[in-house]
C-alpha positions in Angstrom: 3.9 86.7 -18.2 6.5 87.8 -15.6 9.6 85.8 -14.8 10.6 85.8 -11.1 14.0 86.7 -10.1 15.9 84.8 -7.9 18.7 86.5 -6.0 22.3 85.3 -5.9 21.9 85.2 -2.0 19.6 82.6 -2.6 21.6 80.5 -5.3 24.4 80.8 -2.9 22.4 79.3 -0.2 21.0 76.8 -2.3 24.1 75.8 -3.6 26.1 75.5 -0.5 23.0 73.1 1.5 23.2 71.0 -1.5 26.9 70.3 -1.4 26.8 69.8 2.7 24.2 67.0 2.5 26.7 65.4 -0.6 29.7 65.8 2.3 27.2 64.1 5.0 25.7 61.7 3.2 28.9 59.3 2.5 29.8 59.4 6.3 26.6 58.1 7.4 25.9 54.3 7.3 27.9 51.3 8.9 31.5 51.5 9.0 32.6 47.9 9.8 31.0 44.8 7.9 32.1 42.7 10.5 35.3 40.9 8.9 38.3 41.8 10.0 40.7 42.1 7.0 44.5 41.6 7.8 46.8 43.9 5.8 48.7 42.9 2.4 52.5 42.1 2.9 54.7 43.7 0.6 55.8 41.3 -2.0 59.9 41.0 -1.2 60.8 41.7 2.7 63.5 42.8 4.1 64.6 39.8 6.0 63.6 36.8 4.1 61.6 35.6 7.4 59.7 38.9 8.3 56.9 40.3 7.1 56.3 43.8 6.2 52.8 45.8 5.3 52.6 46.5 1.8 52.7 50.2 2.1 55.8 50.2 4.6 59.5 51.2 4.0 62.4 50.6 6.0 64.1 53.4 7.6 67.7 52.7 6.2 69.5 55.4 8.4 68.7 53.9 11.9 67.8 50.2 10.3 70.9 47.6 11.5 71.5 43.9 10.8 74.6 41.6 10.7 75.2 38.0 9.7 77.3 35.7 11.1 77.9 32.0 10.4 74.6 30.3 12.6 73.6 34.1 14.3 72.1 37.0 13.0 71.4 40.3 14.2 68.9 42.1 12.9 67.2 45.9 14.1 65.0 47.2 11.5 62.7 50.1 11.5 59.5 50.1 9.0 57.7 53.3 9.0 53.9 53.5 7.0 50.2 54.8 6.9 48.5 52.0 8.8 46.4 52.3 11.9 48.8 50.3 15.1 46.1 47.8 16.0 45.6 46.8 12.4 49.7 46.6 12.1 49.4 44.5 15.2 47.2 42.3 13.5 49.2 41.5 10.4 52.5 40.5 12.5 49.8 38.3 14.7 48.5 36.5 11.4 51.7 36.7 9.4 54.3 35.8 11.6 53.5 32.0 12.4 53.7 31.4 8.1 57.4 32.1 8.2 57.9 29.5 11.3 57.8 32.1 14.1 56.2 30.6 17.3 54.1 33.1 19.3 55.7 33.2 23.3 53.6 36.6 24.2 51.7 40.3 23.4 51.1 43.1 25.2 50.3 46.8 25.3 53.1 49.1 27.3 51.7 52.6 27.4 50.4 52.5 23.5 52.9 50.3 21.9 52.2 46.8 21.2 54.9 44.2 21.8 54.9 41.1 20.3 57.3 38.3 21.0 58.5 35.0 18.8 60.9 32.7 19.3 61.9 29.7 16.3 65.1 28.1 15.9 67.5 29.2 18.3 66.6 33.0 17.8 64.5 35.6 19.5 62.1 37.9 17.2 60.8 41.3 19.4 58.2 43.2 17.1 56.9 46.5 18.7 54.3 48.7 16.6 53.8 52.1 18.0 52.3 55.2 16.6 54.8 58.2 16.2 53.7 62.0 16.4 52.2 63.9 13.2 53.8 65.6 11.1 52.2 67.6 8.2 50.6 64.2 6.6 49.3 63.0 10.4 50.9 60.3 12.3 53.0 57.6 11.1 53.3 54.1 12.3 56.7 52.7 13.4 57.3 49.2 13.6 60.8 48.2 15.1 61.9 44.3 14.9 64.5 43.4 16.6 66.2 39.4 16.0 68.8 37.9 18.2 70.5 34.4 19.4 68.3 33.3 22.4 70.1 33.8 25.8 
């Protein structure tokens, strides 16, 4: 009885199609079920009425706020991982729980502005994606509160 040999070539080959239909496979298939899925917020915000994503930190060297007797002044920088639109999402679903009534949205050259109004004060949140660095783009959300004029 003679064995046949098979070359290392051929194992190679073998090997590598093998392992490229594993990489293909997952990626093929539907990609949205259809329900839109807001963000989680992270469990203690910054300002007691503003929500944050989960995953998002507050950039504490160009982050300001002051309070004053009856006025606040807040301008806070969060910085995560999250996609804009889905960012945009979780401050339109989030904000109206902490009283915040929506005036208007819209989309200036990539960045989404969002404005609220509630109690004498003025909310501005604008989400806008900042340029990659080695870990790929960041997400920037800037909220800015003041006394309404």
């Amino acid at each position: 009885m003679t064995r046949s040999k098979i070359s290392p070539a051929k194992i190679l080959t073998a090997t590598t199609m093998t392992m490229a239909v594993f990489v293909v496979i997952p990626g093929c298939g539907p990609r949205n079920s259809g329900t839109n899925t807001v963000l989680p917020a992270r469990p203690r915000s910054y300002v007691v009425d503003i929500p944050v994503p989960a995953d998002f930190e507050l950039d504490r060297r160009k982050s300001t706020h002051e309070n004053r007797p009856g006025e606040r002044a807040v301008k806070h920088y969060y910085v995560g991982d999250e996609k804009p639109q889905a960012v945009n999402d979780f401050y339109k679903q989030l904000m109206p729980t902490f009283e915040w009534e929506f005036v208007d949205e819209r989309l200036q050259n990539g960045v989404y502005v969002l404005n609220y109004e509630k109690a004498g004060e003025k909310c501005e949140v604008r989400v806008d994606q900042m340029p990659g660095g080695f870990w790929g783009p960041k997400t920037c959300v800037t909220v800015l509160i003041a006394a309404k004029d």
